[in-house]
Backbone as CSV, one residue per row, in Angstrom:
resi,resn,N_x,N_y,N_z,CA_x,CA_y,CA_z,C_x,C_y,C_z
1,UNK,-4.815,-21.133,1.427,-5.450,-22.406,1.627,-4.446,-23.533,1.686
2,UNK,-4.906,-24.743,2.237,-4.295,-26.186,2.209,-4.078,-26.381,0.835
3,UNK,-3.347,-27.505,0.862,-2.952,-28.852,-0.053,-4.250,-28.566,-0.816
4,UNK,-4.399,-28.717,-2.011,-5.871,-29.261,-2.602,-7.023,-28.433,-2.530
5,UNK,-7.168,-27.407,-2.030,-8.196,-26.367,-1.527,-8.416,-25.487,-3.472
6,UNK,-7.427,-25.544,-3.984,-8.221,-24.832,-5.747,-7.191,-23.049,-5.484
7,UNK,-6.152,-23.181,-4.981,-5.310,-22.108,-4.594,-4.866,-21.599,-6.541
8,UNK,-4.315,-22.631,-7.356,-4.036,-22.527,-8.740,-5.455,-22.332,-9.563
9,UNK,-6.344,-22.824,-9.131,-7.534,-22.644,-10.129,-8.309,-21.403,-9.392
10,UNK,-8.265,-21.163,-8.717,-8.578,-19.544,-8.160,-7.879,-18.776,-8.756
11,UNK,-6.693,-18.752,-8.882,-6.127,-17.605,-9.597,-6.096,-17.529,-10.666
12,UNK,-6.324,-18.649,-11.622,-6.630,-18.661,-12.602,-7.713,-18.331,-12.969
13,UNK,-8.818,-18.387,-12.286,-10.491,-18.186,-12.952,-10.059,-16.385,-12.573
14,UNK,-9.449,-15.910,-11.275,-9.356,-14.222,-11.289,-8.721,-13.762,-12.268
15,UNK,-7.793,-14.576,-12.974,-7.200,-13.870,-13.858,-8.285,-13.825,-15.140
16,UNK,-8.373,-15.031,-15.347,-9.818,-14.721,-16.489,-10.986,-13.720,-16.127
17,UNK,-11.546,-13.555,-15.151,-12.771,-12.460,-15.163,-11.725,-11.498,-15.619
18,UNK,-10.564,-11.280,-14.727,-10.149,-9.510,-14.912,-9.742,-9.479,-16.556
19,UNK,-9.484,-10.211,-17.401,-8.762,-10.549,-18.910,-10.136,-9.695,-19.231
20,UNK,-11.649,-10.537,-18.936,-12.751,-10.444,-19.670,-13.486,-8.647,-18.880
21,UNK,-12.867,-8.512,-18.013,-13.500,-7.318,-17.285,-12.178,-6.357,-18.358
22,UNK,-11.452,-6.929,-18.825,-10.683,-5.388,-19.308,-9.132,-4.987,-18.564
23,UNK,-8.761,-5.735,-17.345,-8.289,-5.428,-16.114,-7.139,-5.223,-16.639
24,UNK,-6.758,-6.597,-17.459,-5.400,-7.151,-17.956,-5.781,-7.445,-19.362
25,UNK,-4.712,-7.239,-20.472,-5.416,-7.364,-21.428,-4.552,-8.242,-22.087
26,UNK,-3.800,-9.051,-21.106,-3.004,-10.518,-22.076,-3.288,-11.857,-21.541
27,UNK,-3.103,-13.002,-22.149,-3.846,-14.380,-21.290,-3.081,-14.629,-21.044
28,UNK,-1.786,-14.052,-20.327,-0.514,-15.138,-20.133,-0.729,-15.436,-18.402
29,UNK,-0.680,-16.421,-18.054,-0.792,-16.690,-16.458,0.581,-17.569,-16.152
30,UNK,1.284,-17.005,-15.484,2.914,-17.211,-15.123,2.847,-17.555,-13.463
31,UNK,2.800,-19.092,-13.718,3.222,-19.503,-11.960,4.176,-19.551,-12.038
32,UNK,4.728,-19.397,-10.394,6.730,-19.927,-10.040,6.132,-20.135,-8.990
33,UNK,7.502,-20.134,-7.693,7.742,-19.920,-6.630,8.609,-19.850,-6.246
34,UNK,9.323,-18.998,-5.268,10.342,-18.271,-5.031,11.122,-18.926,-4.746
35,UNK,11.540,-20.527,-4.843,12.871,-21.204,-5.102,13.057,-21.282,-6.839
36,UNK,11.737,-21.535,-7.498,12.187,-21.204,-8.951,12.927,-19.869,-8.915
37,UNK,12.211,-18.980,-8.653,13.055,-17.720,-8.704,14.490,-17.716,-8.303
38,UNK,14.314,-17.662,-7.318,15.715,-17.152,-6.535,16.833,-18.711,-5.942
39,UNK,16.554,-20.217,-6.212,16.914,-21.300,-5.184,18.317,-21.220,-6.112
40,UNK,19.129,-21.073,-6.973,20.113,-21.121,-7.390,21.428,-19.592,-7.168
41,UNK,20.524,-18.934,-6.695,20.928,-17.437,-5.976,22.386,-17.892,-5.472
42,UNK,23.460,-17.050,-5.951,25.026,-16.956,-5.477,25.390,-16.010,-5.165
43,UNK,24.785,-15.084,-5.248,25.571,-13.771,-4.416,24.655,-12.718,-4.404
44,UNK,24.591,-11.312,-3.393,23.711,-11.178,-3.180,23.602,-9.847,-4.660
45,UNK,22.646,-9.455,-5.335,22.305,-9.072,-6.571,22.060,-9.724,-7.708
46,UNK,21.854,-11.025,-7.226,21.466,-12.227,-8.091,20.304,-12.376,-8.482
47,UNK,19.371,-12.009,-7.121,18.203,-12.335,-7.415,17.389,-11.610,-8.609
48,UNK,17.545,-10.237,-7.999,16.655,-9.171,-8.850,16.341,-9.354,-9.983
49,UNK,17.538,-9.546,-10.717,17.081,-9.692,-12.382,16.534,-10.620,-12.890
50,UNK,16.190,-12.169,-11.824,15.860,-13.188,-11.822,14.087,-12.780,-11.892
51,UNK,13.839,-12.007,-10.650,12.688,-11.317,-10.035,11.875,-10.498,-11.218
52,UNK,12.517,-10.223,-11.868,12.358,-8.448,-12.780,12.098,-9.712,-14.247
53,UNK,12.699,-10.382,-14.183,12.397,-11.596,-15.488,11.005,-12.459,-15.375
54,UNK,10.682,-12.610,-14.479,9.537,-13.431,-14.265,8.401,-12.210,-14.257
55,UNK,8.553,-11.087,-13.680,7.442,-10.217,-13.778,7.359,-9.594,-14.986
56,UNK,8.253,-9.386,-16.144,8.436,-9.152,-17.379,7.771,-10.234,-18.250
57,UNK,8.002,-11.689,-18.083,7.195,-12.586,-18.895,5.814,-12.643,-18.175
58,UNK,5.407,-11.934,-17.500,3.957,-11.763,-17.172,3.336,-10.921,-17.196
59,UNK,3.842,-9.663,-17.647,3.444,-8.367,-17.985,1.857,-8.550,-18.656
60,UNK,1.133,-7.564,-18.735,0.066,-7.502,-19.825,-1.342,-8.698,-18.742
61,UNK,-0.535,-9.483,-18.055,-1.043,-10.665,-17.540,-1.303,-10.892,-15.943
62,UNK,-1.534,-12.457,-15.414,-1.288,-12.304,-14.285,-0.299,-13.136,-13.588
63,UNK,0.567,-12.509,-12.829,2.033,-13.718,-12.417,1.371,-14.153,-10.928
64,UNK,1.229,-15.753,-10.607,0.644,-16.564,-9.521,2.235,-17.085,-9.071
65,UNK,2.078,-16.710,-7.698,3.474,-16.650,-6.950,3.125,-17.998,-5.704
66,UNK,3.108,-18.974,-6.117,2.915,-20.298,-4.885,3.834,-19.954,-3.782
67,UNK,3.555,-20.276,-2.659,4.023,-20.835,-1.478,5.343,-19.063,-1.322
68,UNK,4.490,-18.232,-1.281,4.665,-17.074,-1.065,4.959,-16.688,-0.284
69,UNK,4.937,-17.584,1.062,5.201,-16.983,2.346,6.418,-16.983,2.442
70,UNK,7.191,-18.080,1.589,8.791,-18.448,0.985,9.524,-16.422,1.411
71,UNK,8.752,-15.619,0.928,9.227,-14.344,0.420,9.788,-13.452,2.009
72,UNK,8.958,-14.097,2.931,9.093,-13.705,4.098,10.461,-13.809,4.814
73,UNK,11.184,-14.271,4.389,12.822,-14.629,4.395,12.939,-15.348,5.608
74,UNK,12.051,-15.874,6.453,12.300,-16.799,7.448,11.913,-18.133,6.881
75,UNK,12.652,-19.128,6.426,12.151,-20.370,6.308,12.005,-21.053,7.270
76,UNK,13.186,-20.746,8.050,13.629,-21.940,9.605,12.773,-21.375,10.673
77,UNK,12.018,-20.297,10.758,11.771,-19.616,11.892,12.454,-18.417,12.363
78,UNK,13.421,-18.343,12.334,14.503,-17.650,12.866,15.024,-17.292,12.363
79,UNK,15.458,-17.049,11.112,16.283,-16.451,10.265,16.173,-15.876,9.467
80,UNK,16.974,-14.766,8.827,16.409,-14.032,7.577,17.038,-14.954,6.576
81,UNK,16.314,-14.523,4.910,17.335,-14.990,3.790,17.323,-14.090,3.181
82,UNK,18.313,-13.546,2.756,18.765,-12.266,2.136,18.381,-12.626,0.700
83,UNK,18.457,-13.929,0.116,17.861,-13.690,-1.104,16.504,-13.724,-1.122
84,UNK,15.390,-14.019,-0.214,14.490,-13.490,-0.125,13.807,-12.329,-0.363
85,UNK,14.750,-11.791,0.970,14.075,-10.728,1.307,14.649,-9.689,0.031
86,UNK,15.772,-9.508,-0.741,16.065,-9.130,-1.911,14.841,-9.329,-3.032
87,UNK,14.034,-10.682,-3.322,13.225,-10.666,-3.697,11.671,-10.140,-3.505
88,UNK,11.756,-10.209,-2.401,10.598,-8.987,-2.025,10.299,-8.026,-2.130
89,UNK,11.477,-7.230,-1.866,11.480,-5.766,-2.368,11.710,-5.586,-3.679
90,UNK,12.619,-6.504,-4.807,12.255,-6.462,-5.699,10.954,-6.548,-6.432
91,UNK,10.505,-7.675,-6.054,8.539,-7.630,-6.607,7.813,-6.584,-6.066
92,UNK,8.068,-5.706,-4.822,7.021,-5.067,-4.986,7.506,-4.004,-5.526
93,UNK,8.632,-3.448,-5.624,8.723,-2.421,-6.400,8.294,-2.144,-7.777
94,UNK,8.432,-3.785,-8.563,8.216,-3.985,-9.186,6.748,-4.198,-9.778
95,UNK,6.015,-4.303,-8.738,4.588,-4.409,-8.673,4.246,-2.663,-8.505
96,UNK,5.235,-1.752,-8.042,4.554,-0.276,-8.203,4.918,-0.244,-9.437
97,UNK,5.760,-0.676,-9.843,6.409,0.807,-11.433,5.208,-0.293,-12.304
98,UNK,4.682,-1.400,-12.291,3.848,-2.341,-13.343,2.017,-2.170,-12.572
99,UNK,1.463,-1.099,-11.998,-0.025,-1.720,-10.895,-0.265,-1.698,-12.045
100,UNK,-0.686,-1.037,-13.111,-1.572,-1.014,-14.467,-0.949,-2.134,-15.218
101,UNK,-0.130,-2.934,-15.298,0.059,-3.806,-16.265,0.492,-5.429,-16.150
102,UNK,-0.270,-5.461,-14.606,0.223,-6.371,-14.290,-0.523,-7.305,-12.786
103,UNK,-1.064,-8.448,-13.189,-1.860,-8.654,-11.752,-1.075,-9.849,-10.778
104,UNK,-0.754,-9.893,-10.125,-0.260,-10.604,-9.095,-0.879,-11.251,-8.027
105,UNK,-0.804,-12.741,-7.650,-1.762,-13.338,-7.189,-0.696,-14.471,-6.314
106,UNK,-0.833,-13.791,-5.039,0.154,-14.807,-3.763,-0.800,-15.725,-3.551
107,UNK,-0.068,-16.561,-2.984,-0.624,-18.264,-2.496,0.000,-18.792,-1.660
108,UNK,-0.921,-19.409,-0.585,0.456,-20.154,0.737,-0.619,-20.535,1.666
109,UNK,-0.326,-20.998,2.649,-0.835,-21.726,3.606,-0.873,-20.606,4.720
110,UNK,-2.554,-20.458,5.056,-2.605,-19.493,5.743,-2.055,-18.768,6.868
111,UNK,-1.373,-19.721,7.782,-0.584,-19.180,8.824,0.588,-18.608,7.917
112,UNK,1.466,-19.004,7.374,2.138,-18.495,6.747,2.151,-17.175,6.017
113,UNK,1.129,-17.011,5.536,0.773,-15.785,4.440,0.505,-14.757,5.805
114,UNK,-0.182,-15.263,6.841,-0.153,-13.935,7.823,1.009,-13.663,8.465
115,UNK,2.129,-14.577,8.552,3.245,-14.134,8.760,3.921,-13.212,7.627
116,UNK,3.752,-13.688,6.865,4.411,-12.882,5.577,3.773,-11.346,5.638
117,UNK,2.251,-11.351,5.762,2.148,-10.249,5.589,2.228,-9.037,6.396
118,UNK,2.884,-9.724,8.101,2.886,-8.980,9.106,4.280,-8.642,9.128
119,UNK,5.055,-9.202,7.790,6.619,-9.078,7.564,7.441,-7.857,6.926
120,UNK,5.776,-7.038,6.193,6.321,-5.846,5.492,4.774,-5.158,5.568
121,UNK,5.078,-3.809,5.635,3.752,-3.337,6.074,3.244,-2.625,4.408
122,UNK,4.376,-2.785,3.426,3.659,-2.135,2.156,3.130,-3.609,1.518
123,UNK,3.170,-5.009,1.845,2.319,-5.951,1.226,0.712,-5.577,1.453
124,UNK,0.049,-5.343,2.833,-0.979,-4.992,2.500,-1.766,-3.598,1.687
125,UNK,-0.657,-2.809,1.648,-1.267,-2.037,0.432,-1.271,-2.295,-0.789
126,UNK,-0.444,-3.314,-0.953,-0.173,-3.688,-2.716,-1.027,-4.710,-2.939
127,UNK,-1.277,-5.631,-1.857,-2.257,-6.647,-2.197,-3.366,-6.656,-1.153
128,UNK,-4.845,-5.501,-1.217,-5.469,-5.427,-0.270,-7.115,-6.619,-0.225
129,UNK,-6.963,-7.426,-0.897,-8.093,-8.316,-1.587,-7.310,-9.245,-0.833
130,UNK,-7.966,-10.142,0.015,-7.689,-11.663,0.422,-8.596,-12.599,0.250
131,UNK,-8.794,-13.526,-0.282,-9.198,-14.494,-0.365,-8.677,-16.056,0.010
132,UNK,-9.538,-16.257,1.136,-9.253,-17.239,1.814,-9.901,-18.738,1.868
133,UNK,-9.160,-19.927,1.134,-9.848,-21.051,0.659,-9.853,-21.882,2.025
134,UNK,-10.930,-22.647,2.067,-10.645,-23.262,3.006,-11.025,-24.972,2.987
135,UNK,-10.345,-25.463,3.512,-10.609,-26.991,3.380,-11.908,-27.688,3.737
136,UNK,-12.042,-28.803,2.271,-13.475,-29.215,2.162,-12.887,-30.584,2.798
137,UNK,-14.414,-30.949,3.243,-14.362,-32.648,3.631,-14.317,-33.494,2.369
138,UNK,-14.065,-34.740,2.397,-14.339,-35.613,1.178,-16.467,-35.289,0.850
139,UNK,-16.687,-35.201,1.696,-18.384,-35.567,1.302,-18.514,-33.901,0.420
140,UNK,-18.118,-32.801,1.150,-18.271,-31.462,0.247,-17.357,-31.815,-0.887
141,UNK,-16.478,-32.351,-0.930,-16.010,-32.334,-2.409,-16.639,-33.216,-3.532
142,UNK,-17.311,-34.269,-2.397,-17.922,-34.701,-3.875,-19.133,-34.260,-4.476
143,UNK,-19.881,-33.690,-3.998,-21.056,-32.877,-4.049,-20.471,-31.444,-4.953
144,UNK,-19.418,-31.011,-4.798,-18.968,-30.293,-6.094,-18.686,-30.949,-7.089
């Protein structure tokens, strides 16, 4: 979803049903985004343990990854970023050896996220649930 669309409070209310469904059984909800992660990155094996740290303080829980499409290693269009794409494969690996202990919840602006996800073909098996927010007018928002 856009700017303002409830992208943080969506993942937050999923993380609460699944807490109360049993899913996950810790309340910790751990946002970043992959310049927190990785924007100070100096060489390449930097990232990982950066990667492997943030999914560790979210264990038990659910880690909300903003502006996710970041992961896709093209920022400019055209280019890869190796600390990216280092981070990618780190999280999802990291998302196999943790599926039981750990819920993960991407966020980004929809063109983006379909780029991202047409960027690695094991994202849609790891994350097969989409939910797609979409922008309210001022008059629907105030009526919520």
């Amino acid at each position: 979803g856009a700017v303002g669309t409830g992208k943080k409070t969506a993942a937050t209310l999923i993380c609460r049903l699944l807490r109360a469904l049993g899913v996950v059984r810790g309340s910790v909800t751990t946002e970043t985004t992959l310049d927190q992660m990785v924007l100070d990155g100096t060489h390449i094996g930097w990232t990982c343990p950066q990667v492997k740290e943030m999914v560790a303080a979210s264990m038990g829980g659910c880690l909300f990854l903003d502006e996710a499409y970041a992961l896709s290693g093209s920022r400019d269009g055209d280019r890869g970023d190796s600390f990216a794409d280092e981070a990618l494969r780190t999280l999802l690996t990291e998302l196999e050896n943790n599926r039981t202990s750990l819920c993960c919840v991407l966020a980004g602006y929809p063109e983006a996220m379909e780029r991202l996800l047409r960027a690695d073909p094991g994202l849609l098996r790891r994350f097969p649930h989409i939910l797609r927010l979409d922008d309210y007018a001022p008059s629907e928002l105030a009526a919520i």
